[in-house]
C-alpha positions as CSV (number, residue, x, y, z in Angstrom):
1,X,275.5,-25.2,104.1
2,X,278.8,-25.5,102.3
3,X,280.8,-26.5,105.1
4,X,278.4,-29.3,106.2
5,X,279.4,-30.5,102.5
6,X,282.5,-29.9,103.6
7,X,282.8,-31.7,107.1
8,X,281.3,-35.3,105.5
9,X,284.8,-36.3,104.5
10,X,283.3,-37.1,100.4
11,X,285.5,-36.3,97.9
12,X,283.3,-33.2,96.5
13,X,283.8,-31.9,92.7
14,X,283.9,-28.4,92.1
15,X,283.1,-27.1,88.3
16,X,285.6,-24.2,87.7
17,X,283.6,-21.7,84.7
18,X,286.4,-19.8,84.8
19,X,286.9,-16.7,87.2
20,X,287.8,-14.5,83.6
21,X,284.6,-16.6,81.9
22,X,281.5,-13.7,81.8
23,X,279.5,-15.7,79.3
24,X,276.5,-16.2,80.9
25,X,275.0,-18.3,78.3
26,X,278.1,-20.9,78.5
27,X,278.0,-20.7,82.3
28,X,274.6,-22.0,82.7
29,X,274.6,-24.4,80.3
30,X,277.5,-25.6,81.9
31,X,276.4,-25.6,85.3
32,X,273.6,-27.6,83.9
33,X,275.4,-30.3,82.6
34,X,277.5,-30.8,85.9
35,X,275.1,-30.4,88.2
36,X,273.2,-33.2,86.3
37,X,276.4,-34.9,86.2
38,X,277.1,-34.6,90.3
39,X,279.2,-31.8,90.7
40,X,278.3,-30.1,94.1
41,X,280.4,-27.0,93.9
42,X,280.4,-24.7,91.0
43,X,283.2,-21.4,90.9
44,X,281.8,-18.2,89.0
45,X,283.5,-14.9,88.1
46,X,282.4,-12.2,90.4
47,X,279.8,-10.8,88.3
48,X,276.0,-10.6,89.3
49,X,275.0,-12.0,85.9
50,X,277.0,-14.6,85.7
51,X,275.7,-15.5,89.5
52,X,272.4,-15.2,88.0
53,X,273.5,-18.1,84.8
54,X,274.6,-20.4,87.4
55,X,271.8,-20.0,89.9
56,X,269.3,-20.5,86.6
57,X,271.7,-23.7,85.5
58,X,271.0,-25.2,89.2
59,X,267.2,-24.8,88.7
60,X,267.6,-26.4,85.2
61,X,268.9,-29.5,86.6
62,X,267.0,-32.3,87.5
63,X,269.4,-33.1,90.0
64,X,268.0,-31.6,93.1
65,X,270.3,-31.5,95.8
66,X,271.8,-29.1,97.5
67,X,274.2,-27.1,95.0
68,X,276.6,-24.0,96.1
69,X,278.3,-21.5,94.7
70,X,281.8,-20.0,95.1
71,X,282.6,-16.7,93.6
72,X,286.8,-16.2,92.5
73,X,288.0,-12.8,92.6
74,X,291.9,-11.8,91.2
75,X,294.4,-9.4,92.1
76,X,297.4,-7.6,90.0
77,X,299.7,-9.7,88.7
78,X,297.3,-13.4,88.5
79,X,296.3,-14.7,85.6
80,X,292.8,-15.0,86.1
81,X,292.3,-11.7,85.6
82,X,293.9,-11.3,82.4
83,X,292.5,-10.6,78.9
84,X,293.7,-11.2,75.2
85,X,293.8,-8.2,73.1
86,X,296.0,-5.1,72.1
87,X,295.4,-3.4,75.3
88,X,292.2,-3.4,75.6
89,X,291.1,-3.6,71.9
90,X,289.2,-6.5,71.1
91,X,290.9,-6.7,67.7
92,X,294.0,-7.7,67.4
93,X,297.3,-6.6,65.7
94,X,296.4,-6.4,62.2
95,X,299.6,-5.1,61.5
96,X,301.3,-8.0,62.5
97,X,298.2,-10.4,62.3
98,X,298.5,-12.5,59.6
99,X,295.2,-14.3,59.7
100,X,297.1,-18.1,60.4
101,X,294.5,-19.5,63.2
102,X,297.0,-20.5,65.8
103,X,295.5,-18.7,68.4
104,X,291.6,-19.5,67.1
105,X,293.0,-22.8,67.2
106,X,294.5,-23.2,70.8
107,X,291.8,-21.3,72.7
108,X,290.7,-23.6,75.3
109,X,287.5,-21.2,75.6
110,X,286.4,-20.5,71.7
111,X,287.0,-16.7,72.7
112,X,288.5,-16.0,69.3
113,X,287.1,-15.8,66.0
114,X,288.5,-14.1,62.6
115,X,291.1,-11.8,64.7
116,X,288.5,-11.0,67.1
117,X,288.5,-11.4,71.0
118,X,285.6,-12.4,72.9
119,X,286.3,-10.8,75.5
120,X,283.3,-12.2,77.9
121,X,284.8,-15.8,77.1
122,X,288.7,-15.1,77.2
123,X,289.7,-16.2,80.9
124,X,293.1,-15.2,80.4
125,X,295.2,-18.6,80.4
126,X,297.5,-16.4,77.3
127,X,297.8,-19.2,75.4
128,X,297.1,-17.2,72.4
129,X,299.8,-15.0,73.4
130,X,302.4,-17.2,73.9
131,X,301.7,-19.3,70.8
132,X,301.1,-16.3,68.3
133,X,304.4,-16.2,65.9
134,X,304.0,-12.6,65.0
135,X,303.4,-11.2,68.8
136,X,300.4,-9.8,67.3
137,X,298.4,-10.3,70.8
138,X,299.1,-9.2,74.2
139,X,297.3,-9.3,77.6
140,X,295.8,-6.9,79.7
141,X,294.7,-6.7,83.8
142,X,291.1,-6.5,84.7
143,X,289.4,-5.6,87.9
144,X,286.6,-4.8,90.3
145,X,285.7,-2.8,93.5
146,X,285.1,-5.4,95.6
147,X,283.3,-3.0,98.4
148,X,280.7,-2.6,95.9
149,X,280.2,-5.9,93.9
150,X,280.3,-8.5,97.1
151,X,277.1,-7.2,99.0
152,X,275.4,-7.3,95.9
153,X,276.6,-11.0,94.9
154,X,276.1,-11.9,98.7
155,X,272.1,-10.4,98.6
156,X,271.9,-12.5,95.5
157,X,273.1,-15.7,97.4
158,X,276.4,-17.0,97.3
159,X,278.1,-19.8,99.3
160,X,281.9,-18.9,99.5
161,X,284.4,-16.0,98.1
162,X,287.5,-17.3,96.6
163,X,290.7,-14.9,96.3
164,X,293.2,-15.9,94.1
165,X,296.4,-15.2,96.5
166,X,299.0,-16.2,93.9
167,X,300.0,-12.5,93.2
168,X,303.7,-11.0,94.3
169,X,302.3,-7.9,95.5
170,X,301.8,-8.5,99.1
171,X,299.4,-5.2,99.6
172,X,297.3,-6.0,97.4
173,X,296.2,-9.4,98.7
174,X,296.6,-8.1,102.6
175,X,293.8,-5.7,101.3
176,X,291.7,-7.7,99.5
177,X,291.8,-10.1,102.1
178,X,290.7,-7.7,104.6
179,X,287.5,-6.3,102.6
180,X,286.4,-10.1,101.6
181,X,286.9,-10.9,105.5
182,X,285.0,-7.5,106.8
183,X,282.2,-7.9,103.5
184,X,281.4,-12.0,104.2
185,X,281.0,-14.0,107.0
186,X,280.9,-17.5,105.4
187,X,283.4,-20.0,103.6
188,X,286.2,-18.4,102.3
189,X,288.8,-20.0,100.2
190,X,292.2,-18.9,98.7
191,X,293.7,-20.2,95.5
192,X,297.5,-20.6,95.5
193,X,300.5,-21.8,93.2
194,X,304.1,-22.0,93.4
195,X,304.3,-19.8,89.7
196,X,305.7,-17.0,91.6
197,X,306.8,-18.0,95.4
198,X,308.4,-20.8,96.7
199,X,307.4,-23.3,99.4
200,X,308.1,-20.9,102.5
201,X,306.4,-18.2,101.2
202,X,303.4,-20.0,100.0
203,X,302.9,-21.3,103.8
204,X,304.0,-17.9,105.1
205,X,301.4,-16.5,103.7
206,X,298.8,-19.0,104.2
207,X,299.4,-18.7,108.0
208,X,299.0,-15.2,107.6
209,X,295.8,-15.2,106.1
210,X,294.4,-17.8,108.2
211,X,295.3,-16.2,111.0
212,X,291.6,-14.2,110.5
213,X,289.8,-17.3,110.0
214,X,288.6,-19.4,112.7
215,X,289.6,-23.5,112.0
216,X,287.9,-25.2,109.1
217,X,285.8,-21.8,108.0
218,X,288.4,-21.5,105.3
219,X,288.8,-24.4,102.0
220,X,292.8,-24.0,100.7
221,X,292.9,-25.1,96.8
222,X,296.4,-25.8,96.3
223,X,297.1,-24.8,92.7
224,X,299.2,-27.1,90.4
225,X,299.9,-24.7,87.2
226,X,296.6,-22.4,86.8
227,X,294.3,-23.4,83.8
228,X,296.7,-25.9,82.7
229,X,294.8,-28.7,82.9
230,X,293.6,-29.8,79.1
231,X,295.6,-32.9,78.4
232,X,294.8,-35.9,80.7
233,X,297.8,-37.2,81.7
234,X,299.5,-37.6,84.6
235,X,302.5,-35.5,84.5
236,X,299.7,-32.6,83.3
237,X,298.4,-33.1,87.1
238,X,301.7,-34.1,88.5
239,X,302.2,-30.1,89.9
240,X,298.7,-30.3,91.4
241,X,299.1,-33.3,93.4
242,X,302.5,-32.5,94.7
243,X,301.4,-28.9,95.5
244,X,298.1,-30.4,97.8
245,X,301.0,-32.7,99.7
246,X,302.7,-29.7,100.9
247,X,299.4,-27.6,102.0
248,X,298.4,-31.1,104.2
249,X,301.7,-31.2,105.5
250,X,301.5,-27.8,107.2
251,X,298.7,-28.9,109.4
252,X,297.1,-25.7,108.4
253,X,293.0,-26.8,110.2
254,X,291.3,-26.3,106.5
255,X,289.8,-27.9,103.8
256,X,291.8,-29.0,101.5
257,X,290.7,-28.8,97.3
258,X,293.2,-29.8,94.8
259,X,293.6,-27.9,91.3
260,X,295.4,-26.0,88.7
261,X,296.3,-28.9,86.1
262,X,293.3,-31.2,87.3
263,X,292.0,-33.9,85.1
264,X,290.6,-37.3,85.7
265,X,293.9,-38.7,86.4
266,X,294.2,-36.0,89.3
267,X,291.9,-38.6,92.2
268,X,294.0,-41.6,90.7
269,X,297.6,-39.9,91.4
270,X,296.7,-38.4,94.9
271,X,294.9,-41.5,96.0
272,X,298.4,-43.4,95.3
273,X,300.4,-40.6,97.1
274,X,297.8,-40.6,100.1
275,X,296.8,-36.7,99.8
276,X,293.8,-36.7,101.8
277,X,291.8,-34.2,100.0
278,X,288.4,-32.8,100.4
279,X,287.5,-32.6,96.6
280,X,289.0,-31.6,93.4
281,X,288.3,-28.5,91.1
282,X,288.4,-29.1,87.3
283,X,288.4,-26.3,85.1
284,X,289.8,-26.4,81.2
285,X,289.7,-30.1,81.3
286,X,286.1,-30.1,82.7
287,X,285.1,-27.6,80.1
288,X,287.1,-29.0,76.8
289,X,285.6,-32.5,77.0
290,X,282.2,-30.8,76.3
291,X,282.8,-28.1,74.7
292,X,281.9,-29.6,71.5
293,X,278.2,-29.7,72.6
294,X,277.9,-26.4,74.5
295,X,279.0,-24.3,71.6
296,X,275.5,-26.0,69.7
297,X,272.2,-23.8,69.5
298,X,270.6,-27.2,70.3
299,X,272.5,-28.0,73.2
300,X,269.4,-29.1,75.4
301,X,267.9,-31.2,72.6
302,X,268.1,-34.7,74.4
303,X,270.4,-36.5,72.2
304,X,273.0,-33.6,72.4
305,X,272.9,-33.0,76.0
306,X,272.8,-37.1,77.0
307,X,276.4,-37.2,75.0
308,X,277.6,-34.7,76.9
309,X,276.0,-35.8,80.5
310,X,277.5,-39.3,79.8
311,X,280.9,-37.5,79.5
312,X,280.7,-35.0,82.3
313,X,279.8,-38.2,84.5
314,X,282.6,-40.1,83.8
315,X,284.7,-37.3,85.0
316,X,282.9,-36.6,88.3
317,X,282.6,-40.0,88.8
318,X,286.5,-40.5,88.1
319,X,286.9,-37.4,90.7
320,X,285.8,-38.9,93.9
């Protein structure tokens, strides 16, 4: 079980796909390649298929122990639920398009192509948005009924339901919270940043939440700056260490993950400020230092995928 993982004080390392990433080919490749590589913990959108790539990435692996999966589900107003578009057009402005490649360029995810948006690979970080000198993109709020797709994700087999409770609208979460709570009786975990609330309102509403949860049945993964994590330096994971401090200073009787901005520097820099941590959760970093070979039809050839274990390695090894 996940929380027997949990309770052996290592330093676990959770693959984030991307709660916005619905490529099911990319997903199992990359779940592959880090469960070969000793990842323990991999986070999935909320989609049956996608559980479905990541369960058949597991299986791939020669790495047989245990693995477990965490499914992330958004609300109004996070990010993770975004997507790139003109509302929700996959093509973007061509009347203000002007074909330049900035945002083919800076995609962290390859999601576009020739003006186009994949929409199943966008996970909504708006990079493209904010970069695009003609404002010829803009972003757009996706959802689910989450009465209807968590008893189907749970008879499929999941190990924990993440809810990203970064969002300003306070109903929203309280109800989410509650159907998650009422739908699932395992791990839970909840995914906050400092983006939109400040340090009293972040523990606020922690000890709300918690307040349903018996001790250590819920992991907290303090958010530095959500899917912000491609460079590898230390100020890049500089938000995510110091946002980790404050959830261990509250005493809060959880599990304690680190992200948002995460990189192989992120162990080094919370080891020196003594964040005791349960694990760390890469995501864009994780996923652009092999991107180069997942993108390849010949991906699994041995040569291609030993390049890219090698790398993933290094990283999970630098993690723990």
């Amino acid at each position: 079980m996940l929380k027997d993982l949990l309770d052996t004080n290592k330093k676990i390392f959770k693959l984030v796909c991307g709660a916005g990433n619905e490529c099911a080919e990319d997903v199992e490749k990359l779940v592959t390649l880090y469960s070969d590589a000793g990842a323990q913990l991999f986070d999935l959108c909320a989609k049956p298929e996608i559980l479905y790539a990541a369960k058949k990435g597991i299986a791939n692996s020669k790495n047989k122990t245990d693995r477990y999966i965490c499914v992330s589900v958004g609300m109004k107003g996070d990010p993770h639920i975004l997507k790139a578009g003109v509302g929700e057009n996959i093509e973007l402005n061509t009347e203000f398009c002007e074909n330049c490649s900035i945002c083919e360029n800076i995609c962290i995810n390859n999601a576009i192509s020739h003006g186009i948006v994949n929409k199943e690979r966008c996970i909504g970080c708006a990079l493209c948005e904010k970069k695009c000198p003609q404002g010829a993109i803009s972003m757009y709020e996706t959802d689910i009924d989450l009465k209807t797709v968590i008893p189907e994700l749970v008879s499929i087999g999941i190990d924990c339901i993440e809810l990203h409770a970064t969002s300003e609208l306070d109903a929203d979460i309280w109800d989410k919270w509650e159907i998650i709570n009422n739908c699932y009786d395992g791990v839970l975990s909840i995914c906050i940043d400092r983006l939109n609330l400040g340090n009293k309102q972040v523990l606020a509403r922690l000890r709300k939440m918690l307040q349903k949860r018996k001790p250590y049945t819920t992991v907290i993964q303090a958010d530095g700056i959500p899917m912000s994590g491609s460079d590898d330096t230390f100020k890049t994971t500089l938000q995510a260490v110091a946002m980790a401090e404050i959830i261990q200073d509250a005493d809060l009787k959880c599990y304690l993950l680190i992200s948002g901005g995460t990189n192989s520097k992120t162990a080094q820099l919370a080891n020196m400020c003594d964040i005791n941590y349960n694990g760390i959760a890469i995501g864009s970093y994780a996923r652009k230092i092999v991107s180069d070979y997942v993108k390849k039809d010949d991906f699994y050839k041995k040569q291609v995928y030993n390049k890219a274990l090698d790398i993933a390695k290094n990283l999970v090894g630098k993690s723990k």
